[in-house]
N, C-alpha and C positions, 0 to 999 in steps of 0.2 A: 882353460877359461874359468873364469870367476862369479858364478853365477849367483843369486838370489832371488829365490821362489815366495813369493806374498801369498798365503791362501791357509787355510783349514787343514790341520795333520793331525795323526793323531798325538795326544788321546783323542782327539774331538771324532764325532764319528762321521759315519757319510761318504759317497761316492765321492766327491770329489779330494775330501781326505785321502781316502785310498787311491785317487790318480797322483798326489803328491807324492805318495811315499815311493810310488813305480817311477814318476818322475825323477826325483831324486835316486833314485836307487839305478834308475838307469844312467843317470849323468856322470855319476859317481861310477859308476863299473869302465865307463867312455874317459876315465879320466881328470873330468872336470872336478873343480872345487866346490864344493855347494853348499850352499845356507838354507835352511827353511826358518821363515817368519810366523809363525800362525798366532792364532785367536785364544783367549784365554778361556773365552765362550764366545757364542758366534751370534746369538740371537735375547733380548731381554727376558727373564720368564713371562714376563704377558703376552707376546708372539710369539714361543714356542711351544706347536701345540703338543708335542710329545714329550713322553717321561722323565727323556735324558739327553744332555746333550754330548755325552761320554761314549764311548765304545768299548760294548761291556761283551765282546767275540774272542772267543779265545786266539784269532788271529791279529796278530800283534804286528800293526805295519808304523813302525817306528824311524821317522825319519831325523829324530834329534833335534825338534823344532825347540825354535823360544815360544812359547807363549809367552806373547806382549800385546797383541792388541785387543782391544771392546770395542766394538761398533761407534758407540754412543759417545766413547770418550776419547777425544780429540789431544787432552796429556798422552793417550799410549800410543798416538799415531806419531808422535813427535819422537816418543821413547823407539820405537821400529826405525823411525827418519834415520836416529843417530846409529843403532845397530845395523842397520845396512848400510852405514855412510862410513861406519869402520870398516868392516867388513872388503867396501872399494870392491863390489863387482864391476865386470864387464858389462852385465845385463840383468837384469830386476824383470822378474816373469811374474807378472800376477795374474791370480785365480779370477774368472767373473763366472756367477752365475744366476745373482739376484742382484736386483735394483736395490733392494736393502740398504748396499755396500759400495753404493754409489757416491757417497760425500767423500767417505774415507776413501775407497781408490782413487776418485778424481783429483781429491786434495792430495794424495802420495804419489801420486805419478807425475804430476805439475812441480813439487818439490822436489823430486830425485830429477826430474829433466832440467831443472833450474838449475840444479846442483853438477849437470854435465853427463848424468846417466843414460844410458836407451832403458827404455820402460816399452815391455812388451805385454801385452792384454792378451791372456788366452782365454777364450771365450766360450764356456759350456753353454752356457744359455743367455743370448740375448736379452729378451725379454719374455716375462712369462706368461704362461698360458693365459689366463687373466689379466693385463696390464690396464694400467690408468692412464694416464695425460703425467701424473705425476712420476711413474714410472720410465716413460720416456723423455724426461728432463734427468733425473736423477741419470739414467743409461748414458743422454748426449752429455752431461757435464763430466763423466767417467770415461766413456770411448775415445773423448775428443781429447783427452790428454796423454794419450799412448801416444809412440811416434812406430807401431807397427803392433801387429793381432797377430795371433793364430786361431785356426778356427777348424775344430775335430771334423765338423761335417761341412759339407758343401751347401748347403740349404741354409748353415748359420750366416756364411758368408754375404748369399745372398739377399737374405732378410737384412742383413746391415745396412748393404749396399742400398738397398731398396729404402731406407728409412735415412740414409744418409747422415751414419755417425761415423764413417770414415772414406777416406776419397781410394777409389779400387787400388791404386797403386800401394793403400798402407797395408790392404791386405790380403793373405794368403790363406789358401786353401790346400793346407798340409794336413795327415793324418799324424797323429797322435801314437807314441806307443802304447800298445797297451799287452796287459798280461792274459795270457791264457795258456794258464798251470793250473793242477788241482789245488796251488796251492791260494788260487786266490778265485776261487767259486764267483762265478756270475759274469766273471769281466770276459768272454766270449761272445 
């Protein structure tokens, strides 16, 4: 199968960076063909309140990503459009886990399913601890264009359900692989 993962890799830093690279690294050992898309930087410097947005560890979870996309800028969602449209996956898996990134996934998921794709949401966090009114607009116009979720924990599922960004049949309540090696500290 022919997959293509939407989300944060490194260099970029971050937990859900490093579920990309286990991600792809486990597909990849399973066989599949896989792509990763990531972000060239994932937040403006005026809303990131930390130092860096690089991963400066000496573990190197390198999954061979393009960085192509900026948040803000709507030319490099088009630029990913056409690299995952060569590309011709089976399925387009994208990262969620801030409303931030809610224009740009909602608008690239609606595209690529226009396009005849399945667009799949996996969903680390709904919405977040703090959320707005504007937060769950940015979430329903991104949720609602998956044609199916994954969702690591049973509680995310439920919170959806409950807020009604997708109808229960789109989604599943599958656990996630995850690592626990020494070589990748924390994820236990």
């Amino acid at each position: 199968m022919r997959v293509s993962i939407l989300g944060p890799a490194y260099p970029l830093r971050g937990g859900i960076a490093h579920h990309v690279y286990w991600l792809w690294r486990e597909l990849n050992n399973r066989g599949h063909t896989v792509q990763v898309v990531s972000f060239r930087k994932l937040y403006p410097r005026i809303l990131f309140p930390g130092t860096s947005q690089i991963d400066t560890s000496h573990l190197k979870l390198d999954a061979h990503a393009l960085p192509t996309l900026t948040p803000l800028n709507p030319s490099t969602w088009l630029r990913a459009f056409r690299q995952v449209q060569a590309f011709s996956p089976d399925v387009i898996v994208f990262q969620w886990w801030q409303p931030f990134f809610g224009l740009l996934v909602g608008t690239l998921a609606r595209l690529f399913r226009k396009a005849g794709f399945k667009c799949i949401i996996e969903c680390h966090n709904v919405l977040p601890h703090e959320s707005s009114p504007f937060d769950r607009l940015l979430v329903k116009y991104a949720l609602s264009a998956a044609g199916q979720f994954i969702f690591p924990l049973p509680s995310q599922s439920a919170l959806t359900a409950a807020i009604q960004f997708c109808s229960s049949e789109r989604c599943a309540n599958i656990r996630v692989w995850t690592c626990c090696s020494p070589r990748c500290p924390g994820y236990c």
